[in-house]
C-alpha positions, 0 to 999 in steps of 0.5 A: 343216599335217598334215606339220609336225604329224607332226614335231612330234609325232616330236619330242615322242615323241623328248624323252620318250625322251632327256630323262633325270633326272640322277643327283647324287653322294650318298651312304646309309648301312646300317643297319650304319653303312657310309657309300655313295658313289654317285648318287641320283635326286633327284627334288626331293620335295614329300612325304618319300619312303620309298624312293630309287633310287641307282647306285654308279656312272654305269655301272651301273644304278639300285638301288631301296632301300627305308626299312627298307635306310638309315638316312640319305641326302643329297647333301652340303651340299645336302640330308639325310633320317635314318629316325626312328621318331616320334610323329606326328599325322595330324589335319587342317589342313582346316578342312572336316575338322578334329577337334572334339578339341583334343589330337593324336592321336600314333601311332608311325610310321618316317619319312624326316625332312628336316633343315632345321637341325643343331647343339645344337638340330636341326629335321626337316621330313615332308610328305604332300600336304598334311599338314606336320609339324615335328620338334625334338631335343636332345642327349640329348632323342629326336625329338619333334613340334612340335605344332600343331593346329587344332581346332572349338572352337565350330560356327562357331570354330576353335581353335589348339592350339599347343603348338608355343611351349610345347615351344620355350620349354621347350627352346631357352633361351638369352639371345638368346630371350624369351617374345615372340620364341617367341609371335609365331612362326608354324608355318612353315619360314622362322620355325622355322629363324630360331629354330633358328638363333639358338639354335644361335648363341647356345650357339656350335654348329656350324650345319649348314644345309639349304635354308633356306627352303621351295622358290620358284618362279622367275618369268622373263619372255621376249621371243618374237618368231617367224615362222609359216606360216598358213592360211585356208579357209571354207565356207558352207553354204548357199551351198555356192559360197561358199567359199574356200581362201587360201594359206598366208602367212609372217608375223611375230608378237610376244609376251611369255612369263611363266613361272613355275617350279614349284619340286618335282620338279628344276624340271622343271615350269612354267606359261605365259603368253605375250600375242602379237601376231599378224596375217593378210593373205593375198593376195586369193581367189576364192569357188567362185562367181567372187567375189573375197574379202578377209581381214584378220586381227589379234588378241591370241593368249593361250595359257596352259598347262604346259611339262616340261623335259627337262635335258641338262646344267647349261646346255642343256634341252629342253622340251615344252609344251601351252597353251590359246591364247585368241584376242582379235580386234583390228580384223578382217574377212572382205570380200566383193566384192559386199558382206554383208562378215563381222567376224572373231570367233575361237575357241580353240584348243590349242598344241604346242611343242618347244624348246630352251633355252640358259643359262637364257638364248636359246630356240627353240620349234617350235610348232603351232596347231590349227584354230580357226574365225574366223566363230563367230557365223555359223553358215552359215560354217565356218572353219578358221585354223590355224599353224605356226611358229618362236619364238625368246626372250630371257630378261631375267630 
């Protein structure tokens, strides 16, 4: 198996190298006011950036600008950030960490603030790990923290300062909003932009909507049938003659894969599942004594792990994924000619695969298995299975 295992591994060195981030048309303003047209790296930030880098064509290459060089950046009708300098409060949400104080510490710092809504009212988004804030204006009214901030009232009772409603009843009146509809609001992206949303209907502005709603992931589930070259051997240590070699055998196996794509960094992260149903049966061998021995092999192969998605265009992508595979033995054994007949019992092992995937739709998959012993509860007995093979898929949804 060692050949196929080079290939691979050529392989996977190869995506790394080709699967390059797409560049979007964009745009960023100066701090002179002058608008640039060009391509941005978006890299689908999970914290707000504080640097971009951009290309004023696909020719040319990537020019890193900093905060302090723009003023504004976005790609039109999908997403905006503006620089603002703000009154920000870093406390923690942790509730391991949280301050015994239960006003805001606001220090003034320059940020990229994401816009969610525009219109008469305006909502602005900053993330850093784990630290979320959101952030309001008005006409004629600066950028101001919705302020919410929970806080160790007792030793044992956390308490919420919510200032947050407060702020919105004050600023954003309108017919449509009562007190009750500003109470139940929760400090979260998808109840902040309904609000914001309504107001700026109500008063009849022009709405300007980026990403509605907090990033989801997609869950997609994929038949993967595959075929797969295998091998078995096993010594004894004792019996040293105990020992057999079976020939590599091509079967054909059955799973089901669920994914979930992680939804940051372009979509280009996900985490795998994947129940498949493989069996091994081998012609017979002899022992290095003479003796004939038999293998029958079936299990519940579980492998989880992480795939990286490498895009080529808007309907073909590469991908590479590592997965710790779980190994469910189902009815299997190691069968002696002249008796002491062995249960399989399997150990781990770690899967690697190179693929290829059209249309969010079909794929294909090389994939290699490295050892994994099956006579683990036997330690005169040392084993080695081990596979390569193709998997095809069928994404249903």
């Amino acid at each position: 198996m060692k050949y196929p295992f080079l290939s691979l591994l050529f392989l996977f060195c190869f995506a790394i190298g080709t699967g390059q981030v797409k560049y979007e048309a964009a745009y960023y303003i100066t701090n002179s006011g002058e608008k640039v047209n060009g391509f941005i790296k978006n890299e689908g930030w999970k914290n707000n950036p504080s640097q971009i880098e951009f290309k004023e064509n696909k020719e040319v290459g990537a020019e890193l600008l900093k905060m302090d060089a723009i003023t504004e950046f976005g790609v039109e009708r999908k997403f905006k950030y503006i620089r603002a300098t703000v009154a920000i409060d870093r406390s923690s949400d942790d509730s391991n960490n949280i301050s015994s104080t239960k006003a805001p510490k606001l220090e003034e710092e320059t940020l990229f603030l994401k816009v969610l809504i525009e219109g008469d009212a305006n909502l602005y988004f900053y993330a850093d790990n784990n630290l979320q804030r959101f952030f309001f204006s008005k006409y004629k009214v600066p950028i101001e923290q919705l302020v919410y901030k929970p806080y160790k009232a007792f030793s044992t009772v956390v308490g919420k300062n919510e200032q947050y409603k407060q702020q919105l009843y004050n600023n954003l009146k309108c017919q449509t909003i009562d007190i009750s509809m500003i109470n139940r609001l929760e400090y979260a992206q998808s109840d902040l932009i309904g609000l914001f949303r309504t107001y700026n209907k109500c008063t009849n502005a022009i709405i300007a909507d980026y990403e509605l709603a907090e990033p989801k992931g997609d869950f997609n589930l994929t038949l993967r049938p595959s075929i797969r070259m295998a091998s078995f051997s096993f010594k004894n240590a004792v019996a040293k003659r105990k020992s057999a070699t079976f020939e590599t055998k091509t079967g054909f196996s059955v799973g089901v894969e669920l994914e979930y794509v992680i939804p940051y960094d372009r979509n280009k992260w996900a985490l795998i599942l994947e129940p498949t149903y493989q069996s091994y049966e081998p012609s017979p061998e002899l022992t290095q004594e003479g003796q004939r021995v038999e293998v029958s092999y079936t299990s519940l192969e579980i492998p989880f792990g992480l795939r990286h998605y490498f895009f080529l265009n808007h309907k073909s992508k590469l991908f590479v994924n590592a997965s710790f595979v779980v190994d469910v033995v189902l009815d299997s054994k190691l069968t002696f000619e002249l008796g002491d007949d062995l249960d399989v019992v399997s150990g781990s092992s770690i899967a690697i695969g190179f693929g290829y995937k059209y249309n969010n739709k079909y794929s294909a998959e090389v994939r290699y298995q490295t050892d994994r012993s099956l006579t683990v509860d036997y330690n005169a007995y040392n084993s080695k299975y081990s596979s390569f093979g193709l998997w095809l898929g069928y994404t249903l949804f």
